[in-house]
VOGU-3710 file (C-alpha; in Angstrom, 3 decimals, decimal comma):
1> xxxxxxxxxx> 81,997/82,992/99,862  79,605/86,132/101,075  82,591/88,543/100,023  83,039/87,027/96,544  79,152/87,026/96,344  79,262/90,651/97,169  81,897/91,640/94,712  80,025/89,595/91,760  76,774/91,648/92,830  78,908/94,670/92,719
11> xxxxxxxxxx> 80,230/93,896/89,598  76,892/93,338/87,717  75,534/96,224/88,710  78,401/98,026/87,363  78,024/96,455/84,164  74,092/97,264/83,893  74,471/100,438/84,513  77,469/101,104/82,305  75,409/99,677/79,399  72,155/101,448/80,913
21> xxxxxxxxxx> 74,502/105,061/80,167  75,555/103,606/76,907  72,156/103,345/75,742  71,441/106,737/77,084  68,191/104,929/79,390  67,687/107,516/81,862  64,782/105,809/83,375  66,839/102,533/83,641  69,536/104,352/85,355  67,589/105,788/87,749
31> xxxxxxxxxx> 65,921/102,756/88,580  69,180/101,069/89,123  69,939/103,113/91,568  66,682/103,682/93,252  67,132/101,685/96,109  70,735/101,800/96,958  72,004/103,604/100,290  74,734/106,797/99,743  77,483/104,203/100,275  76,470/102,158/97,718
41> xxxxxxxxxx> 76,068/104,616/95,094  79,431/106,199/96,185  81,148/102,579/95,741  79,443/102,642/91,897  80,545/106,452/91,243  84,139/105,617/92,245  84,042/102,840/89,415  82,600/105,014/87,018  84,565/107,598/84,035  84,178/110,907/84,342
51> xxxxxxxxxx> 81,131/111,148/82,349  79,176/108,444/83,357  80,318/109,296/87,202  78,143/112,808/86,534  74,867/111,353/84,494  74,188/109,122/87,427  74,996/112,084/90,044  72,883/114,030/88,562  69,935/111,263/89,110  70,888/110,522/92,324
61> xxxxxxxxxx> 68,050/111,166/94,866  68,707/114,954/96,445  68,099/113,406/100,040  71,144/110,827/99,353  73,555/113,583/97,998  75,027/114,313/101,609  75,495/111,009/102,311  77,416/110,353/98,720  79,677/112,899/99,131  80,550/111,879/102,756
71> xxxxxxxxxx> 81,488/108,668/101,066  83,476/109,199/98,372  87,149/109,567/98,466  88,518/113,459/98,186  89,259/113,428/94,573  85,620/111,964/93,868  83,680/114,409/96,270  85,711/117,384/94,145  84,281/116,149/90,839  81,315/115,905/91,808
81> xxxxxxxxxx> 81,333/119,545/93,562  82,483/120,578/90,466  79,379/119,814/88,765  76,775/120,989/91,473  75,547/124,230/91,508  75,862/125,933/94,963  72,410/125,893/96,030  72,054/121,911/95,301  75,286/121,693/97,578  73,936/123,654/100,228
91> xxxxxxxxxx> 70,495/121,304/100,323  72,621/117,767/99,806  74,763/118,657/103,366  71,401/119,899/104,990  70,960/117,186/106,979  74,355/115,438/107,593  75,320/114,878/111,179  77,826/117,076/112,629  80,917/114,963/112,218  80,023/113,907/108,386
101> xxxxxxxxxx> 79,665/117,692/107,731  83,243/118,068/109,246  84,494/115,716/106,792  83,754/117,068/103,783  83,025/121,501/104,815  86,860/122,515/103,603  85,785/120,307/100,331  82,554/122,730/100,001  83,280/126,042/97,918  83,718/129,647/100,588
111> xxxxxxxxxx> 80,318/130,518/99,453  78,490/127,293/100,191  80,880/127,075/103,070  79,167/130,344/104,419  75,698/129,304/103,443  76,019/125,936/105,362  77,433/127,850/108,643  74,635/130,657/108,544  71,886/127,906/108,263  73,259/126,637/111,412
121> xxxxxxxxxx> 72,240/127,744/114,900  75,040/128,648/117,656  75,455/125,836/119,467  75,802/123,780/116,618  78,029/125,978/114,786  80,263/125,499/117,914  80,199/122,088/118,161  81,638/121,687/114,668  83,836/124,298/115,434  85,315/121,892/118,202
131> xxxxxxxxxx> 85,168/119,093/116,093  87,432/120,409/113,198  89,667/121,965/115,687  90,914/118,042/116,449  93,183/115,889/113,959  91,351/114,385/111,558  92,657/111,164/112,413  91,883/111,886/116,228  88,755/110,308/118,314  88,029/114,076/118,221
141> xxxxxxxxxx> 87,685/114,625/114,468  85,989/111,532/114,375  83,488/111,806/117,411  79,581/113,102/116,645  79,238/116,250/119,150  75,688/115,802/119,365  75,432/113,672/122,710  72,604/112,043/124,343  72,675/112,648/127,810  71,039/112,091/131,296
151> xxxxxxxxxx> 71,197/112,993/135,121  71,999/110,236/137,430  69,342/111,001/140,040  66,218/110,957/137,595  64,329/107,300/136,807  64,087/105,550/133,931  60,538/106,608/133,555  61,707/110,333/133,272  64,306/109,165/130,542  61,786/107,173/128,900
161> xxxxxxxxxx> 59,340/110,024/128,606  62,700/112,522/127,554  63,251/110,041/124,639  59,658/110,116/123,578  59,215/113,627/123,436  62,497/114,160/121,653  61,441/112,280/118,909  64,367/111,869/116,786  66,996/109,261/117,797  70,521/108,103/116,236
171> xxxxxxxxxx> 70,318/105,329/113,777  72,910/103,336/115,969  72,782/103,435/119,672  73,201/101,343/122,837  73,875/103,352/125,795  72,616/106,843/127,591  75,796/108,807/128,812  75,427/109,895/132,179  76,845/113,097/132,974  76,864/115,740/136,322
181> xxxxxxxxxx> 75,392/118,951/135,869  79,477/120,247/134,809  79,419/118,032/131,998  81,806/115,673/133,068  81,127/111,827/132,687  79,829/109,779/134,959  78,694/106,103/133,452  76,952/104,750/130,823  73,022/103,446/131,038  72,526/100,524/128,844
191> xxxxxxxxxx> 68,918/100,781/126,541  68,450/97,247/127,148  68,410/98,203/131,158  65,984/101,066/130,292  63,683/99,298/128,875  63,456/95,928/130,724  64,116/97,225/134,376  61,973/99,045/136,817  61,213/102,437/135,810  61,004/103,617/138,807
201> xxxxxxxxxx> 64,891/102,983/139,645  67,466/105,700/138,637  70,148/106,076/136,589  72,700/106,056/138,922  71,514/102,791/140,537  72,030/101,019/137,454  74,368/103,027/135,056  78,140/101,708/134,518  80,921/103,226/135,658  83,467/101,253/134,180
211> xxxxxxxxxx> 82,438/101,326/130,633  85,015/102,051/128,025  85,528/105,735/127,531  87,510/106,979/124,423  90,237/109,894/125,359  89,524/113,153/122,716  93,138/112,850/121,361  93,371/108,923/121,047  94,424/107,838/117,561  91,823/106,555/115,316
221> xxxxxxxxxx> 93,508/103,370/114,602  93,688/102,902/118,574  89,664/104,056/118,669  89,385/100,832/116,210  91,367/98,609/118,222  89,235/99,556/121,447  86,256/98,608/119,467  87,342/95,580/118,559  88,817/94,530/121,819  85,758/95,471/123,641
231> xxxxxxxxxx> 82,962/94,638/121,057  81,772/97,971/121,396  78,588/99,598/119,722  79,235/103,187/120,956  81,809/104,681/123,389  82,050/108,506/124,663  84,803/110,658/124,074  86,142/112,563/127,286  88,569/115,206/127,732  91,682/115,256/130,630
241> xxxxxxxxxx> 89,114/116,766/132,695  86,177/113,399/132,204  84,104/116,186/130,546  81,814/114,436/127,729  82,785/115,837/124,570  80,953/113,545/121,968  80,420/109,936/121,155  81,490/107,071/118,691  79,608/104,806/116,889  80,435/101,202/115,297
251> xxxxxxxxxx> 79,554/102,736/111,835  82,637/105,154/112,372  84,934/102,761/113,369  84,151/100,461/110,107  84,915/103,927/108,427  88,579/103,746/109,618  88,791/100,117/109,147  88,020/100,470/105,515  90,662/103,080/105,199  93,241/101,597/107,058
261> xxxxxxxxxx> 92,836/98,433/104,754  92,803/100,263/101,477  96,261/102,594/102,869  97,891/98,826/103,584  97,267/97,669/100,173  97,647/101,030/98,307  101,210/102,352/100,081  102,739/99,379/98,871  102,879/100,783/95,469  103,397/104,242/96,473
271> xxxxxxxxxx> 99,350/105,085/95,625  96,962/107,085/97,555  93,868/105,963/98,679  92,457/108,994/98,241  93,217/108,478/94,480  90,759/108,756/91,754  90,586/105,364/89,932  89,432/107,427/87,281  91,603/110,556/87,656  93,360/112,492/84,091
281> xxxxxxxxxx> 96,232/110,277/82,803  98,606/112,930/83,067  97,867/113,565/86,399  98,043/109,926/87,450  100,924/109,463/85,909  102,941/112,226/87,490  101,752/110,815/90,844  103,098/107,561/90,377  106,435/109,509/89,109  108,050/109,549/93,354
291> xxxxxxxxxx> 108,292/106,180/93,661  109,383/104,740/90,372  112,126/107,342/90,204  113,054/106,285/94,125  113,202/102,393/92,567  114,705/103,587/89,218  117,178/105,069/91,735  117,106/101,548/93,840  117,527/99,805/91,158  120,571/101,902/89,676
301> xxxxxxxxxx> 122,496/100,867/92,804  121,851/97,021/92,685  122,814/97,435/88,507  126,118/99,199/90,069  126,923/96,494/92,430  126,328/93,765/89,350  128,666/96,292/87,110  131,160/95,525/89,899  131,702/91,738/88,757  131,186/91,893/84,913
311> xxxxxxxxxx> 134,751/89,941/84,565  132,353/86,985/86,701  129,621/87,279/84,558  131,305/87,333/81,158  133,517/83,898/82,378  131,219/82,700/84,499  127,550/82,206/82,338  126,057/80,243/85,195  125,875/83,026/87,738  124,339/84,818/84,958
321> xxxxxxxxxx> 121,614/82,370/84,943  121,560/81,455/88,753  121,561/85,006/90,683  118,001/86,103/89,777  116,900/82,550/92,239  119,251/84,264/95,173  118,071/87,963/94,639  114,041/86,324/94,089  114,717/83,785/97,377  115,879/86,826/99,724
331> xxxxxxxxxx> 113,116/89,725/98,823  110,241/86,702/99,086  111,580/86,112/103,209  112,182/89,778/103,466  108,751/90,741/102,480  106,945/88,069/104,538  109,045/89,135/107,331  108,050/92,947/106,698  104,787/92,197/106,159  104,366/91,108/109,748
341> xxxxxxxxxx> 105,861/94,198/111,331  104,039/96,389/109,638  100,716/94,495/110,454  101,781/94,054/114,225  102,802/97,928/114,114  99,631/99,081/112,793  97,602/96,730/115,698  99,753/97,799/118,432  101,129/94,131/118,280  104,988/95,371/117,712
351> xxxxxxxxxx> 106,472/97,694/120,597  110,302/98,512/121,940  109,811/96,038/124,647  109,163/93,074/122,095  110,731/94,007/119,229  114,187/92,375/120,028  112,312/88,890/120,607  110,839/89,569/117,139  114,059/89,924/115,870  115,970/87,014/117,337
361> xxxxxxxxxx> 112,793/84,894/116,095  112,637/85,975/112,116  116,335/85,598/111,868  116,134/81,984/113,313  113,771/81,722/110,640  115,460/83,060/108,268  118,134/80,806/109,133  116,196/77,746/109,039  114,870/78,147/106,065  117,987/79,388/104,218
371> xxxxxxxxxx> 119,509/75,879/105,309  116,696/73,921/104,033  116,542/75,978/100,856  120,063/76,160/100,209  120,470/72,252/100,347  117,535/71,895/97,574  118,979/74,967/95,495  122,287/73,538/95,804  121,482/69,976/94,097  119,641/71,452/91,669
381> xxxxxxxxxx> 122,518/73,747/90,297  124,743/71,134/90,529  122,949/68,662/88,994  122,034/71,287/85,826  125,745/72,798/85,429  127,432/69,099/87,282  129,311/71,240/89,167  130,017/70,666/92,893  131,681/74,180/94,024  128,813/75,762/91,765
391> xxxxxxxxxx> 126,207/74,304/93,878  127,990/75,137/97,440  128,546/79,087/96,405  124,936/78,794/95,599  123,892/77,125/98,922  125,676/79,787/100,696  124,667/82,487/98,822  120,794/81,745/99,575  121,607/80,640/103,125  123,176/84,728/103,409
401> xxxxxxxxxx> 120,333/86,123/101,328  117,566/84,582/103,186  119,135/85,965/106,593  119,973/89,292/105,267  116,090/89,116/103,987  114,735/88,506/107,301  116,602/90,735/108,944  115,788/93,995/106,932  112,301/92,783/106,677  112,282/93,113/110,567
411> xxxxxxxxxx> 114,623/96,325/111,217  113,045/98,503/108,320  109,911/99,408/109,474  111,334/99,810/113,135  113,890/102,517/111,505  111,749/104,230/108,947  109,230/104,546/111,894  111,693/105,948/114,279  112,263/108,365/111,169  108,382/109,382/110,976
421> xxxxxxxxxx> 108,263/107,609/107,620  105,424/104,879/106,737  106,493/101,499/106,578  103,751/100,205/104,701  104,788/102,615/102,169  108,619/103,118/101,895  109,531/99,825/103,302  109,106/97,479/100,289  111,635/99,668/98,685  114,245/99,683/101,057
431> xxxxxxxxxx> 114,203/95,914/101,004  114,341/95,221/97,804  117,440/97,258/97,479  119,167/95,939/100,550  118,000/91,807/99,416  119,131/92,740/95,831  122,452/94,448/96,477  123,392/91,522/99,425  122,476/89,035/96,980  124,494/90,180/94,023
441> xxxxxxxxxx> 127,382/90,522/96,362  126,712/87,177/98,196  126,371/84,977/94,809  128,511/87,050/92,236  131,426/87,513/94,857  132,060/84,364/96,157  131,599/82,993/93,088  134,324/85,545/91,823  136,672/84,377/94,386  136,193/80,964/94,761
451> xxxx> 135,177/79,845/90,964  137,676/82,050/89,048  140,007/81,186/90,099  140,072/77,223/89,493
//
């Protein structure tokens, strides 16, 4: 109920400030979006045409520009640095924190690029440095350099005066990273512990030294997973050597959440996520060209297989009517099936060691329901056509189907991901064809051999 509440809020806003542009209300639009954070407005830009996208850029507040284009997807933040000059572009990235500014620099034109380095001092310039020199999808590309950390031999009254006088603190924060005078990680002080125990103890007496640390190379769909599993806030990021490179915060991890549930949804259709909704036809359309050609293709070889038994089809009008149940019947069970895997791969649910178990289990399935759906599909053709042996090639056609479906659904994804393909993205293709072309040759064939003939 909060999510659809959400989505209707969304959704009005949308629509008063679509009629706010319309109307050419400047004041209205910039009231509209007076009070909404960077995200916010970037979730409304993404929505909007071309046009309208720029007229409310160009009355966004200056101080939430950064933050917008950290937002956006990459076709969004280039429209939108399209239409900034390079002096506006250099101000909105002022203030980002290190890792945002990693995000988006190679977006920024060389001369801003430049600009945005030379305003920097040295040690920050190498901390982004190290930070872009990691995989994007890494703990490293996603970690912020910029650390807080302590000694374990000073009190918490020496911290507490450190944080004071340094002022400025991260928005979202739960722990002090302890650290020797190398560098290299030590434990982690809690800030409820600083500010409820003794301050004359020290760190070391009450840090944690078996606090979740995040390795620099680690995955970011792993980092997510840790999260989760641990109900972290924040968690440093350490090198082979325990040196403390950087730290993690919850608001990253929702980052990679987000994008991990958008890529699930998207690859399905062949679609990027980094996709403008709002992107040239043309250009959207040749995009969308790789993966209807690979199911015009597909699709081609299940017409072939149907070619095949013409003779069946032109005596036989009943499988004419009948086969689009079995071919429907076997890509439903194959796509729950896949479904799954590709779920459990993404969690780190599906491994070598299980995967065998996994299979054993969907094809009992399969086979369970094929019998149960086979004896229903089975009265009801012979009960339209009053034909017994019309009914049993049908049972047995869905009983093969369903199995067939169930088993591709669970060995795809294993293969394409031994191949370094996506599941989520090529796998609903691969079924299809495999649960089309064993159906047509389950239903049509035995119905050519066993039917004809009478």
């Amino acid at each position: 109920m909060a999510e659809q509440h959400l989505e209707e809020k969304t959704a009005r806003h949308l629509d008063r400030l679509s009629a706010a542009l319309d109307s050419g209300k400047r004041s209205q639009v910039s009231h509209l979006i007076k009070n909404l954070s960077g995200a916010e407005i970037g979730d409304l830009l993404e929505s909007l045409p071309l046009t309208k996208r720029l007229a409310v850029w160009e009355l966004t507040d200056p101080e939430l520009d950064g933050d917008v284009l950290v937002e956006v997807n990459d076709e969004v933040r280039a429209s939108l640095i399209r239409g900034t000059s390079a002096e506006d572009l250099v101000a909105a990235v002022d203030d980002l924190d290190l890792d945002d500014l990693a995000d988006i620099l190679d977006d920024l034109p060389d001369a801003v690029t430049l600009e945005v380095l030379r305003s920097l001092d040295r040690q920050d310039r190498e901390r982004l440095a190290q930070v872009m020199s990691y995989p994007e999808d890494s703990a490293g590309g996603l970690m912020d350099p910029d650390v807080l950390t302590i000694r374990p031999d000073v009190t918490l009254d020496v911290v507490l005066r450190y944080l004071r006088a340094r002022g400025e603190l991260p928005d979202v924060f739960d722990l002090l990273f302890v650290v020797d005078r190398r560098g290299r990680y030590l434990g982690s002080l809690k800030l409820s512990n600083l500010l409820t125990q003794d301050i004359n103890l020290t760190v070391g007496e009450l840090m944690d030294t078996s606090a979740v640390t995040i390795p620099v190379d680690m995955h970011e769909n792993q980092v997510a997973m840790e999260f989760e599993h641990h109900d972290l806030v924040t968690a440093p990021v350490i090198d082979a050597d325990r040196h403390l490179l950087g730290w993690i915060s919850i608001d990253d991890v929702v980052d990679v959440i987000r994008e991990q549930a958008e890529h699930s949804i998207l690859s399905r259709a062949g679609l990027d996520e980094e996709e403008d909704m709002f992107a040239p036809i043309v250009q959207s359309a040749r995009r969308r060209w790789v993966w209807l050609g690979v199911n015009l293709i597909t699709a081609i070889m299940a017409a072939l297989v149907l070619y095949a038994f013409e003779p069946t089809l032109d005596q036989l009008v009943a499988t004419a009517v009948l086969f689009p149940i079995v071919m429907s019947m076997g890509g439903i069970a194959g796509t729950q099936t896949l479904t799954l895997m590709v779920r459990g791969m993404a969690t780190g649910q599906v491994s070598a060691s299980n995967t065998p178990a996994l299979l054993r289990k969907e094809v009992a399935v399969g086979l369970l329901n094929g019998v149960v759906f086979s004896i229903v599909i089975a009265v009801i053709a012979m009960l339209w056509y009053n034909d017994l042996a019309l009914g049993l090639v049908m049972a047995a056609a869905i009983l093969l189907n369903l199995v067939a479906g169930a088993l591709a659904g669970a060995l795809v994804p294993v293969v394409l991901k031994r191949m370094s393909i996506d599941p989520a993205l090529a796998g609903g293709v691969v079924l299809t064809t495999v649960t089309d072309v064993i159906g047509i040759l389950a239903f049509i064939g035995l119905a050519t051999f066993l039917l004809l003939g009478r």
